[in-house]
C-alpha positions as CSV (number, residue, x, y, z in Angstrom):
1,X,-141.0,-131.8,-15.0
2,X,-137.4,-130.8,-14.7
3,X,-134.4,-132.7,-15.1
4,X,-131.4,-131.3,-13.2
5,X,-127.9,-133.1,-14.9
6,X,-126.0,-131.0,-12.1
7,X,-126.3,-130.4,-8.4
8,X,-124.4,-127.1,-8.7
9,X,-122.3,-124.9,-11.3
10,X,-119.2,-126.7,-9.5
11,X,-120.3,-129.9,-10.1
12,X,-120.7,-128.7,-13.9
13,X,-117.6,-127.0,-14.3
14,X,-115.7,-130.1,-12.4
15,X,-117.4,-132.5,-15.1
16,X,-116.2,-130.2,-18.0
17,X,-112.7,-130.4,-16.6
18,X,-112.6,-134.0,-16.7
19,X,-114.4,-134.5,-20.3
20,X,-111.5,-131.7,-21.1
21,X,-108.8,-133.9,-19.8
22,X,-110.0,-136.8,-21.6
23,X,-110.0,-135.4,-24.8
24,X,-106.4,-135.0,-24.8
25,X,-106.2,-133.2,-28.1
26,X,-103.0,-131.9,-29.3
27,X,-102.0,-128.0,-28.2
28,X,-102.6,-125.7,-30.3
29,X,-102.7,-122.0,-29.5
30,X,-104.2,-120.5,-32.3
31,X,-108.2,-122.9,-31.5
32,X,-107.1,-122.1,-27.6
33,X,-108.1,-118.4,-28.1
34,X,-110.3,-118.8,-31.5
35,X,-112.5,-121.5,-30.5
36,X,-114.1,-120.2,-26.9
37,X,-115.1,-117.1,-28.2
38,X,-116.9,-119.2,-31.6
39,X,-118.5,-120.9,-28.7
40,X,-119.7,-118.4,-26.7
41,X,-121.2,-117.0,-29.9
42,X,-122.8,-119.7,-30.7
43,X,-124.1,-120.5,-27.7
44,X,-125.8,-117.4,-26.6
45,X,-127.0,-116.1,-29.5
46,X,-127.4,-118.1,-32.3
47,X,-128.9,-120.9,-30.1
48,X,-130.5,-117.9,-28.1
49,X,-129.1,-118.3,-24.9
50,X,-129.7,-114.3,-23.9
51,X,-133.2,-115.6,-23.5
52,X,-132.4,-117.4,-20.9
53,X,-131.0,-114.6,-19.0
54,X,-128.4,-115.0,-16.6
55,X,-128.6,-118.7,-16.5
56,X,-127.9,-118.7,-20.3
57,X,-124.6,-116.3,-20.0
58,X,-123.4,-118.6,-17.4
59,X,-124.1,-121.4,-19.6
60,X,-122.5,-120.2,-22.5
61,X,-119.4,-118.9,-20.4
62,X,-118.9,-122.2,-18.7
63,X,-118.7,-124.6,-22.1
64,X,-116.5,-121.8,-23.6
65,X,-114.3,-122.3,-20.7
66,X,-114.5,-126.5,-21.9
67,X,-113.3,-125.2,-25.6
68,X,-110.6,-123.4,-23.9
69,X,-109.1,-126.4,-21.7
70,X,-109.7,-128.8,-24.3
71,X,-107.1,-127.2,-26.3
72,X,-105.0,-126.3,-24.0
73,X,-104.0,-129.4,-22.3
């Protein structure tokens, strides 16, 4: 079985900018740049997303892209 939360990568990334807007956390430069790279980290390769391939790099690039708009906005 497989469950498909998304039609596309655009309909990901749009949902990401939303959740990003509705976070509305306060600026703060320092987590803008720190945090998306932890996250990408984490992502792919302590939750082993280089297994995954190419699918897991774009996976782990996308929600580091969230980190970064959450604090920026």
């Amino acid at each position: 079985m497989t469950h498909l939360a998304y039609d596309n990568v655009d309909d990901f990334i749009a949902k990401q900018k939303l959740y990003s807007e509705l976070s509305q956390k306060k600026k703060n430069i320092f987590k803008a740049l720190m945090s998306p790279c932890w996250t990408f980290v984490k992502l792919y390769f302590f939750k082993r997303g280089f297994m995954d391939g190419w699918h897991g790099f774009v996976i782990a690039k996308i929600y580091s892209q969230y980190t970064f708009w959450k604090y920026i906005k």
